[in-house]
N, C-alpha and C positions, 0 to 999 in steps of 0.2 A: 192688654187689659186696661181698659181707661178707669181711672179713678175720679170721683167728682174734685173741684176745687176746696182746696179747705178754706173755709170761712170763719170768721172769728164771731164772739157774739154768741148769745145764746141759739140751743137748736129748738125749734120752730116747727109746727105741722108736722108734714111727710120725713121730716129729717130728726124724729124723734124715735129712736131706736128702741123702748122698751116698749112689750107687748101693753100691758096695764100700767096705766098712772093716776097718782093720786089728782083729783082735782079743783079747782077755787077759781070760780065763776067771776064774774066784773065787777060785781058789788062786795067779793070778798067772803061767801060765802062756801062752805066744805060742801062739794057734791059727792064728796066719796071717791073711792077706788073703782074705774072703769076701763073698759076697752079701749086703746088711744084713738082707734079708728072713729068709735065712738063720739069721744071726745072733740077730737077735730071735728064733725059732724055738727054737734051741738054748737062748737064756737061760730062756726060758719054759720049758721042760723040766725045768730046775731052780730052776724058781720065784721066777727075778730078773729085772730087768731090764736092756736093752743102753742104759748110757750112753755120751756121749761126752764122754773125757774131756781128749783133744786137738784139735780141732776142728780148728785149722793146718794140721796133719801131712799130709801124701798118701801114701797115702789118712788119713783121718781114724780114731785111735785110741779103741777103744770096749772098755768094759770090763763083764762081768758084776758088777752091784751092784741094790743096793735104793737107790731113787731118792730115799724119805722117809727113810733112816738117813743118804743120800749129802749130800744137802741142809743135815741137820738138824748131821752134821759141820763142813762148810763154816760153816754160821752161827756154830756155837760155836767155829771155829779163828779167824775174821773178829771174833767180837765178844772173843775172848783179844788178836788183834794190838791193839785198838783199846782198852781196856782197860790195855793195857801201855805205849803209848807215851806218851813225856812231851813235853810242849808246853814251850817255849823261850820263857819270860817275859822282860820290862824290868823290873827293878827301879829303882826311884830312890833313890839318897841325895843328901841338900842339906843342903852347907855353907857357907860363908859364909867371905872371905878372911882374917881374922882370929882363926880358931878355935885353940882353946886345945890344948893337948898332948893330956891327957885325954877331952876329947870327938873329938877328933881319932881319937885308937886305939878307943875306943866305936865312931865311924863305921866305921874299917879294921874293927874284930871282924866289924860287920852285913855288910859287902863281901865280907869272907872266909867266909861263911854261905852270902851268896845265889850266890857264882859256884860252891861247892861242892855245891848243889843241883840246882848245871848253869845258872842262869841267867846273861842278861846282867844288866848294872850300869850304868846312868845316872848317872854320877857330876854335877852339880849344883852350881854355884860363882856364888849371887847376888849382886851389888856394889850395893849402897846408897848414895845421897849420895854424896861423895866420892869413895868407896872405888874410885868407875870411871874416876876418871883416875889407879890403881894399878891395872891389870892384867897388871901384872907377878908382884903378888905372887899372885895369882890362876894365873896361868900355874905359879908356882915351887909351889905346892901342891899342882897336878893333877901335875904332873911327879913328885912324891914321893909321889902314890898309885900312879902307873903303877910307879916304882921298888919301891914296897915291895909291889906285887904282880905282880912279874915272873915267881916261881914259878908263881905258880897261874892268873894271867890275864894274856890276849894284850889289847894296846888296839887296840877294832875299829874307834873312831872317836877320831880326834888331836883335843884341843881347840881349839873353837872360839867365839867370840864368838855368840851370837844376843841382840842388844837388852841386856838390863842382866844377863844371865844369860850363865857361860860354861860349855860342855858336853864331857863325854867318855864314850866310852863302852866299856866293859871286858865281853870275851866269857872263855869257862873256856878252857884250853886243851887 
């Protein structure tokens, strides 16, 4: 048994499987519920083709168009959405519970960058030696970026301990 090729795209003419379709002529106009055979007849008269461009509907809504302009629209309207949408990156910053005023606002300025490009923010708080049985003051610094960026970022993730590292994580709001 041979089966045709499946093809993507809308179905078109002879490869419109419902008996009756609703249908809307070139200039946009309702001709009503007809015969599809019909239909294709009349498109063809005016030298286009019957596609369908609701397939759901009952009956199925089918519109006089050129199938290679129809097509080649859809690509370029498909490849503008894709094209234009922006992907939702993690950023990292890593510092360290110790750090100095200055590098401190250095870090804020990059934070204040990447959440306003729309990213998340991986905020990064290493403890070395020592420094891990003070994790408090670790704790008291992540607290003071969430505060100093409560305008412009929501905290998606409350910090937490992972091994010698403790994490937060800040979304734009």
């Amino acid at each position: 048994m041979n089966t045709p090729p499946v093809k993507s795209g809308p179905r078109y003419n002879e490869f419109i499987q419902s008996e009756k379709v609703r249908v809307i002529d070139e200039e946009g106009e309702n001709l009503g519920v007809m015969y599809t055979r019909e239909a294709i007849a009349q498109a063809a008269e005016v030298g286009l083709d019957l596609v369908e461009v609701s397939p759901n509907a009952d009956p199925p809504v089918c519109k006089f168009l050129d199938v290679g302009k129809y097509k080649y629209e859809a690509q370029k309207k498909a490849n503008l959405a894709r094209k234009s949408q922006k992907t939702q990156e993690i950023k990292e910053i890593k510092m360290r519970p110790n750090i100095d005023d200055h590098d401190y606002m250095t870090k804020m300025k990059k934070i204040v960058e990447f959440i306003g490009e729309g990213d998340k923010v991986k905020v990064t708080l290493r403890f070395r030696g020592r420094e891990l049985s003070h994790q408090q003051l670790g704790m008291a610094l992540l607290q003071r970026v969430a505060e100093d960026m409560t305008e412009t970022a929501k905290v998606e993730a409350y910090p937490r301990m992972e091994g010698r590292q403790m994490l937060m994580v800040l979304a734009p709001k």
